[in-house]
Phi, psi and omega in degrees: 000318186288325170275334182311308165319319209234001174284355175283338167299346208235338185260330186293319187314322225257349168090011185240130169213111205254119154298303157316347180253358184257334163291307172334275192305316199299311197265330194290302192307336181288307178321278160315357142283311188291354186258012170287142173256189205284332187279350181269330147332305185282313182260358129312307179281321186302303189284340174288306200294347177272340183253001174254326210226018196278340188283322158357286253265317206290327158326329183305298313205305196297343176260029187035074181249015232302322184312320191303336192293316181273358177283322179297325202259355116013288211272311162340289174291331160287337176289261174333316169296322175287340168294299186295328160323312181269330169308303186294331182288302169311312195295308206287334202269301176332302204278276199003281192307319189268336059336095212267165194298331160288017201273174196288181170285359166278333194269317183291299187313312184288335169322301176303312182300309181317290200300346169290310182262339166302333193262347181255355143316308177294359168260341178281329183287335161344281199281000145306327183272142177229064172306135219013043169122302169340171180184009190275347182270103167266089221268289173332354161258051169233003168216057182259341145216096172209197165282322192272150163316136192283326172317156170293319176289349193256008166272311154324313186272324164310260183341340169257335164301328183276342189271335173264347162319263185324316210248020164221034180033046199225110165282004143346278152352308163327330187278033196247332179313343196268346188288350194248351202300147164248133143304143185297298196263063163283150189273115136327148190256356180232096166256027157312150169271055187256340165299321188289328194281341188264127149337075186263139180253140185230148204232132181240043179247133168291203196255345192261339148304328182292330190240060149254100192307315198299326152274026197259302171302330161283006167292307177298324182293334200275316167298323160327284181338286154007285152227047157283330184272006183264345158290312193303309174288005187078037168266149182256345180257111141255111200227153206245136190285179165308122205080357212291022159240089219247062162246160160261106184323317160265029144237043192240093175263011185272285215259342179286340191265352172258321158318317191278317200285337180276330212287342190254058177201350191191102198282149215239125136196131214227157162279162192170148179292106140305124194260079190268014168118312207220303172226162193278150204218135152294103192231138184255106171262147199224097180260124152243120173049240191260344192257153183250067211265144184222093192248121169310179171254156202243311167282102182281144143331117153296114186075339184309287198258348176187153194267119156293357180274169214289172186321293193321314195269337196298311172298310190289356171265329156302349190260259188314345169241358176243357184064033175110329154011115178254152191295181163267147179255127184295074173321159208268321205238126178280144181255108148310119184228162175251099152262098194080250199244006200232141182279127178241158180236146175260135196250195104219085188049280217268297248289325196309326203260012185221164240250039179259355162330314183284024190291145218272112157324191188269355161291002207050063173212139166296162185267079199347310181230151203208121163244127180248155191246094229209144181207102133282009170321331184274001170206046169253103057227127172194182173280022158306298184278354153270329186277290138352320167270280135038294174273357159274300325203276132024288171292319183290324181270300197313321165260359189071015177237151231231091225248124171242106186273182193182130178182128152311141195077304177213164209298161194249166194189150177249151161220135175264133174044035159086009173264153142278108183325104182300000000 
């Protein structure tokens, strides 16, 4: 079941995507979970957390941790399990209390049927929980290329079809599935050539090049070039993944003056590090012409980029395991910026993938167009940047909104109405 769950992840990688065949599985696998009792629960969500998320463990590698990894792939799998575990465990003590084990066989039906719909709440709510922060297991993104709909109610309708299936045995039912179907094949609402014109750049430096000072300056001639050569083709947009100055940039004026002498031929945006006096800012610099703009990050990586845990274990995990590392700070407000005629939400990799980015502006409107800034370098080579593409994918149909990633490590990309743009 846990692979059923977890093959659309696995088939993208692999560059294969059937709609039909991603309905299939999404719904056989939902199926065959709700008639499970709790040890199977358990060791669904243990193993769902392990075939989505195992890549996490690889990060280790970069802090020379290598022991931590199985402690690591463990912990992953005891967290989910104990989630999916406590959804089957609630729906049994609930029927227990209201239906006691000796009730007629009418009373076992309705029982079944209760315990059918409890469990299958905790799967539409599921994805309300976020440990330490986290926010990716979404069980409605397994039918982000497929027929069905991405939305809560059309995960809903699904989930009451399979639930009067089981609990009143009738497959009938089973046609209420039809009721969530999305076409496959949406028409874009934007046919500007404005798309043609931006640049995306994508980057192949590792984690231990990038912050190797001694490669750094051909690193930089090599974004030049880049985007010298994007002056050449007539772009008016180029943008550069994250970090990829991995200095803090506004105290580089050497490099902000080879930026600003390209930026009055080509508008610029690329990620770098920011020094405000006190604490270090994960950032998107944004050159137009003679001005300079700077939007910070709003959401962080747990533990990557800040610890969520209370203060006290939080220093002590940093002092031992970070050399002392002070954390990054998060800006308070997400920023919307302007290029050329078109309004953008500033992104920066994990923040893209969750989903209060996507919160309605000050105009009340979600946000239309989106540039994100993305350095897989840190869980490379894995299924992290298909599942990253994936839950963009996810966000781009739910909101409309029309997302130009730039990333380190693996290929850049645009995505419309919830496809990636060939």
């Amino acid at each position: 079941m846990a692979l059923l769950s977890s093959a659309f992840i696995y088939l993208n990688f692999f560059g294969i995507s059937y709609p039909f065949l991603n309905t299939l599985l999404g719904i056989l696998s939902l199926y065959l979970l709700l008639k499970e009792e709790e040890k199977t629960w358990f060791y669904f969500g243990a193993f769902v957390g392990l075939f989505w998320f195992w890549w996490i463990v690889i990060s280790f590698k970069h802090y020379e941790m290598l022991w931590a990894i199985p402690i690591g792939l463990v912990m992953i799998a005891l967290i989910y399990g104990v989630v999916f575990w406590f959804i089957a465990k609630i729906a049994s003590l609930t029927v227990g209390c209201i239906y006691p084990a000796n009730s007629s066989t009418l009373k076992v039906d309705k029982s079944t049927l209760l315990s059918l719909c409890i469990k299958g709440l905790g799967l539409l709510l599921l994805s309300y929980l976020h440990p330490f922060g986290f926010d990716w297991l979404k069980l409605e993104l397994m039918f982000v290329e497929s027929y069905i709909g991405i939305e809560k109610w059309q995960f809903l309708v699904v989930l009451l079809a399979l639930i009067l299936t089981l609990g009143k045995r009738k497959n009938i039912y089973l046609i209420l599935i039809f009721l969530a179907y999305q076409p496959t094949d949406v028409i874009s609402h934007d046919n500007s050539p404005t798309k043609e014109k931006i640049e995306l750049i994508s980057t192949h430096t590792t984690v231990q090049d990038k912050w190797n000072t001694a490669l750094q300056p051909t690193q930089f001639e090599l974004l030049f070039a880049q985007i010298d050569q994007a002056i050449e083709e007539n772009k008016t947009l180029v943008i550069l993944p994250e970090s990829v100055f991995p200095l803090f940039l506004n105290h580089s004026q050497t490099l902000i003056d080879k930026l600003q002498k390209r930026a009055k031929k080509i508008d610029i945006v690329t990620g770098g590090l920011y020094w405000d006096g006190k604490v270090p800012h994960n950032s998107t610099y944004i050159f137009r012409q003679n001005k300079i703009s700077v939007a910070h990050k709003v959401i962080l990586v747990p533990f990557g980029e800040s610890n969520p845990l209370p203060n006290f274990l939080s220093d002590w995990v940093n002092r031992v395991f970070y050399d002392g590392a002070i954390d990054y700070q998060a800006s308070a407000n997400i920023t919307d910026y302007k290029v050329g005629e078109v309004h953008y939400r500033n992104a920066i990799c994990f923040e893209a993938t969750s989903e209060a980015l996507y919160a309605k502006s000050k105009k009340g409107n979600y946000p239309k167009n989106m540039i994100v800034l993305s350095n897989n370098g840190w869980f490379t080579p894995s299924t992290e940047p298909t599942l990253q593409k994936l839950l963009l994918m996810y966000y781009s149909k739910k909101y409309g909104t029309t997302i130009y990633h730039a990333v380190n490590m693996s290929e850049s990309y645009i995505i419309e109405d919830g496809k990636v743009r060939d």
